[in-house]
C-alpha positions as CSV (number, residue, x, y, z in Angstrom):
1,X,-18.6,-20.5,-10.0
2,X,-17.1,-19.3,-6.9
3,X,-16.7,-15.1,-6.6
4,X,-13.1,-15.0,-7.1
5,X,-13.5,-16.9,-10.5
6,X,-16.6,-14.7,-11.2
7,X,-14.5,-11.4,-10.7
8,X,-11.3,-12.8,-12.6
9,X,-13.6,-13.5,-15.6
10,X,-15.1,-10.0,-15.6
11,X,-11.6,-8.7,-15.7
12,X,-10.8,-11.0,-18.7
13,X,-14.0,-9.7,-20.3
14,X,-13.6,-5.8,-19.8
15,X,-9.7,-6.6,-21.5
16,X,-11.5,-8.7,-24.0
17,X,-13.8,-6.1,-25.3
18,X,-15.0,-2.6,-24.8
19,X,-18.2,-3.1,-22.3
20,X,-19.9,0.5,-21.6
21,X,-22.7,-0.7,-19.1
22,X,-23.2,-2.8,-16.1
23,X,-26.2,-4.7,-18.7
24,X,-23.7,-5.6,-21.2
25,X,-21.3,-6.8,-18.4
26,X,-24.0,-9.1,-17.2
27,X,-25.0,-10.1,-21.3
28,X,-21.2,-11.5,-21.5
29,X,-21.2,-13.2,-18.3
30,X,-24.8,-14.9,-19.4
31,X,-23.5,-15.8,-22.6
32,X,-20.4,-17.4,-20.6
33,X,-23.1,-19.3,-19.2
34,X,-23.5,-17.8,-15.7
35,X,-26.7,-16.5,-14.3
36,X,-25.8,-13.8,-12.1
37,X,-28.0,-10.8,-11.2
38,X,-28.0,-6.6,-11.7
39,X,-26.8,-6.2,-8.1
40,X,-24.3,-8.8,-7.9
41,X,-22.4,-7.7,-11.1
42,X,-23.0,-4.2,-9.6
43,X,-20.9,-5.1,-6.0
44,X,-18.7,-6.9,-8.4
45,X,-17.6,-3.5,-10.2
46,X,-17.3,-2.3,-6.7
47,X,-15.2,-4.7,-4.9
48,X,-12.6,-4.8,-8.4
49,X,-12.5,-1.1,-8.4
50,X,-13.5,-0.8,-11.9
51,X,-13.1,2.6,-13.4
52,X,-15.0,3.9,-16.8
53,X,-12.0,5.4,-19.1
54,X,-12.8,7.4,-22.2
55,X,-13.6,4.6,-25.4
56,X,-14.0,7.3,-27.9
57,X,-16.0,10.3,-28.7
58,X,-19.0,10.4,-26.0
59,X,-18.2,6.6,-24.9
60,X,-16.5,5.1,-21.9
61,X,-15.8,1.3,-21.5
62,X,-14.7,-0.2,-17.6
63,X,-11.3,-0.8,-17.1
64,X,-9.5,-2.2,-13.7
65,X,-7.8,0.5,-11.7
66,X,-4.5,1.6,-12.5
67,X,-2.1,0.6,-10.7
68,X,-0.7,2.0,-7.2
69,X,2.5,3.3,-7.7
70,X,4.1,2.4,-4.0
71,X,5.7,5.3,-2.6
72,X,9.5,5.0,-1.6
73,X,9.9,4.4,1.8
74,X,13.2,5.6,2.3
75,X,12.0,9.3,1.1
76,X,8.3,8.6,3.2
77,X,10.6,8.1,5.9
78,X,13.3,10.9,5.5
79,X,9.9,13.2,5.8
80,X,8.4,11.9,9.2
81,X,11.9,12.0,10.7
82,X,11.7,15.7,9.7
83,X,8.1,16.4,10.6
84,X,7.7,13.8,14.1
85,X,11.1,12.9,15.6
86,X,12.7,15.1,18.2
87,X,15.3,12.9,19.3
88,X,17.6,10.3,19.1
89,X,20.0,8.2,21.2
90,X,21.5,4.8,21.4
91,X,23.3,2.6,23.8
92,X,24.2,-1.2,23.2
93,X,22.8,-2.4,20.3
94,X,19.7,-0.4,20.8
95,X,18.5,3.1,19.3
96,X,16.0,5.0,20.9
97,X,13.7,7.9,19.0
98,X,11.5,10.2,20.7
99,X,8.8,11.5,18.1
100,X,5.7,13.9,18.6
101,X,2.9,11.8,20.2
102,X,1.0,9.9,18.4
103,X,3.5,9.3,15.7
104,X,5.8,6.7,16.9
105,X,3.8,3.8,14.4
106,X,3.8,5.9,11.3
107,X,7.7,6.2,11.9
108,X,8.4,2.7,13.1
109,X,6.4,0.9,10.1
110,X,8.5,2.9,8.0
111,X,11.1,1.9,9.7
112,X,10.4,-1.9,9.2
113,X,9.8,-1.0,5.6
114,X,13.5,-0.2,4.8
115,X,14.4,-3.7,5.7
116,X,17.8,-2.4,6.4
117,X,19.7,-5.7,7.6
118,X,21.3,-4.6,10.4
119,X,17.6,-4.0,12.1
120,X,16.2,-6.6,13.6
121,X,13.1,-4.9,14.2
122,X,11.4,-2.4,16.1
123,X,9.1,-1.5,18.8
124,X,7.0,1.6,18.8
125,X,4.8,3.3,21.6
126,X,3.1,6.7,21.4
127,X,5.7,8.7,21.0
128,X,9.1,6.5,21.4
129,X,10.5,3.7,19.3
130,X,13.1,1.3,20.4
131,X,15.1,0.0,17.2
132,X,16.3,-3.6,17.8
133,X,20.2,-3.5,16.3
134,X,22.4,-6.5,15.2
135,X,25.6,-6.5,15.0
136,X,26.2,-4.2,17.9
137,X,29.0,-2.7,16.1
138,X,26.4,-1.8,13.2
139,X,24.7,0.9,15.7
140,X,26.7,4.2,14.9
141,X,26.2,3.9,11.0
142,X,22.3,3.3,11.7
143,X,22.3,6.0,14.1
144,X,24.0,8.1,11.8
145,X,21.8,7.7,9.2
146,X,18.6,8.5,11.3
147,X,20.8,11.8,12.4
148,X,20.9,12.6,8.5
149,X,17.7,12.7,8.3
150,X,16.4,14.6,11.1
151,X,18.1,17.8,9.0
């Protein structure tokens, strides 16, 4: 059994049943018929990001990790306009923003993680981002909206 089938029937094990120790994880898995080892049902937990969760009085039973809650990029973006850019300009269909150095990536990955239609895409350095625009006549309501957000 290939690792990925191994870790997908540990997950269907721990859901199945409440399993307290590494030794009874590796008891089910034996009884499923596969002879793994201590260490290897150890990295397992590991690599899954198993957590122990309370089972009861004085018990705990693995559980997968809960789930990561992705932050809103449009607020995540509103804050490093306010913390890293210093300026902004456009002319054509591009858009120009000057940030602190070093923080050009954070903003332009947040950027691309709008997925606002009218931006093709962007292209940060250290500390200046050049935001690709289509339509042309699309550039004043982005650049307005980056404008909102610097205050």
């Amino acid at each position: 059994m290939k690792k990925a089938e191994r870790q997908q029937l540990i997950l269907s094990i721990i859901g199945e049943k409440p399993i307290e120790t590494q030794g009874q994880l590796l008891q089910e898995l034996r009884a499923r018929g596969l002879e793994v080892t201590q260490a290897t049902v150890s990295r397992d937990i590991k690599e899954l990001g198993l957590i122990k969760v309370p089972a009861g009085q004085n018990s705990y039973r693995y559980a997968p990790p809960p789930e990561e809650r992705r932050p809103n990029p449009y607020l995540r973006l509103q804050r490093l306009f306010q913390d890293s850019v210093a300026k902004v300009d456009f002319s054509e269909n591009l858009i120009l923003i000057r940030t602190l150095p070093g923080t050009a990536h954070a903003v332009a990955s947040c950027i691309d993680q709008i997925e606002w239609p009218e931006i093709i895409g962007t292209v940060a350095g250290d500390d200046t981002i050049l935001v690709i625009i289509k339509p042309k006549d699309a550039v004043p309501a982005i650049f307005q909206r980056f404008i909102t957000m610097l205050s």
